[in-house]
Each structure stands twice: as structure tokens, then as C-alpha cells.
C-alpha positions in Angstrom: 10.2 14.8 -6.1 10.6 11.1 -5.9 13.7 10.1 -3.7 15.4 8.7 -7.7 14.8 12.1 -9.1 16.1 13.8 -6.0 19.3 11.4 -6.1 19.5 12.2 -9.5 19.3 15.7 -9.1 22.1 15.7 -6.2 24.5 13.5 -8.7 23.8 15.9 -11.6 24.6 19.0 -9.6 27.7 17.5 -7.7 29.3 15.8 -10.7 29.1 18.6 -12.9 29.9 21.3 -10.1 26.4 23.4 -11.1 26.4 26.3 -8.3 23.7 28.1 -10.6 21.5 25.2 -9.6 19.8 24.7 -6.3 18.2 21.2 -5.5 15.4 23.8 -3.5 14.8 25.1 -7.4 14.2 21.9 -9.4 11.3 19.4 -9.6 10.5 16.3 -12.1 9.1 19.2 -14.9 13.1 20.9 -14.6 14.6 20.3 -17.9 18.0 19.7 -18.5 18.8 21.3 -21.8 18.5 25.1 -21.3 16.9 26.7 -18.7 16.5 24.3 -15.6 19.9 22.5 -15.3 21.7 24.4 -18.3 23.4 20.9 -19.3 24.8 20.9 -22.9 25.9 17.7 -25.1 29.2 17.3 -23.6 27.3 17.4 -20.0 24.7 14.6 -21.0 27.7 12.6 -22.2 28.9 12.8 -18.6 26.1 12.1 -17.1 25.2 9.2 -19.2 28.7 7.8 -18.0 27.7 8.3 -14.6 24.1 6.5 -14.6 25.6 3.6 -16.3 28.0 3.5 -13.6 26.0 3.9 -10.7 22.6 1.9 -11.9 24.2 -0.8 -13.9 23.1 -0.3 -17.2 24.0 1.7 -20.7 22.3 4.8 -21.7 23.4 4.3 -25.4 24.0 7.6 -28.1 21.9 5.5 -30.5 19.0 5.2 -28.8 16.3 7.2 -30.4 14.2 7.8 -27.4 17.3 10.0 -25.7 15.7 13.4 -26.8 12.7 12.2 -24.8 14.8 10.1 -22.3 16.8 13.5 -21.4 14.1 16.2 -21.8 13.4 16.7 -17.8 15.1 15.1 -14.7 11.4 12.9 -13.9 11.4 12.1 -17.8 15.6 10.5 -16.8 14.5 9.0 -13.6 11.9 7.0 -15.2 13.8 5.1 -17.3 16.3 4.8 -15.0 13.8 3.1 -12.5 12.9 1.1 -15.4 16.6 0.0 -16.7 18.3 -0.3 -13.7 19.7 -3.4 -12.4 21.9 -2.2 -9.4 
């Protein structure tokens, strides 16, 4: 994993307190709906908070590119590489 994805993964575990998920068991390919991270609406919400937050830009619920934008952590840290500004 890149050192984004990795920080990404560590946020996404910590913030949403997932002790079913091991940073040893997910890669760039680990999605986060479902199996992989388990995350639901209600966790991508939070984590879209979060990013903004941290890298200084809005993941927006209108943006029509989120299903792709939030299919896999590598899929998330690529547009966050790409948007970020902090």
C-alpha cells in the first residue's frame, strides 16, 4: 500500500472504532462497502467529514463519481491525492 492508502486505512479504522478490521488484512483492492471494511452510508458520511477535514477539501453527496470514488480504499486515496490541498 501507498503511505495515503495506509494513512487512510489507519483513520478509517480508528475513527469508526472497526476491531473486525486489521490494517495487516487490507490492501488498495479492500472495498469499503461490504466485505473489506464493512462501512455502510452513515459510515461514508463520516468519513467524508473526516477527509474534508484533514485534506482540505469537500467530498460532496452530489458528486456522481462517489460510487466509484468510494468503491475501494486505493480507488479513495486517489482522489484524495488528487483534491487535496493540505
Amino acid at each position: 500500500m501507498t503511505e495515503l492508502e495506509t494513512e487512510l486505512a489507519t483513520l478509517i479504522i480508528g475513527e469508526l472504532n472497526l476491531q473486525d478490521v486489521a490494517l495487516a488484512d487490507v490492501n488498495a483492492d479492500t472495498p469499503l462497502y461490504g466485505d473489506g471494511f464493512g462501512l455502510d452510508s452513515i459510515d461514508i458520511l463520516e468519513i467524508a467529514l473526516i477527509i474534508s477535514k484533514r485534506y482540505g477539501f469537500e467530498l460532496r453527496s452530489d458528486n456522481p463519481d462517489n460510487k466509484v470514488i468510494f468503491s475501494s480504499l486505493g480507488k479513495l486515496a486517489a482522489y484524495v491525492e488528487k483534491h487535496r490541498t493540505k
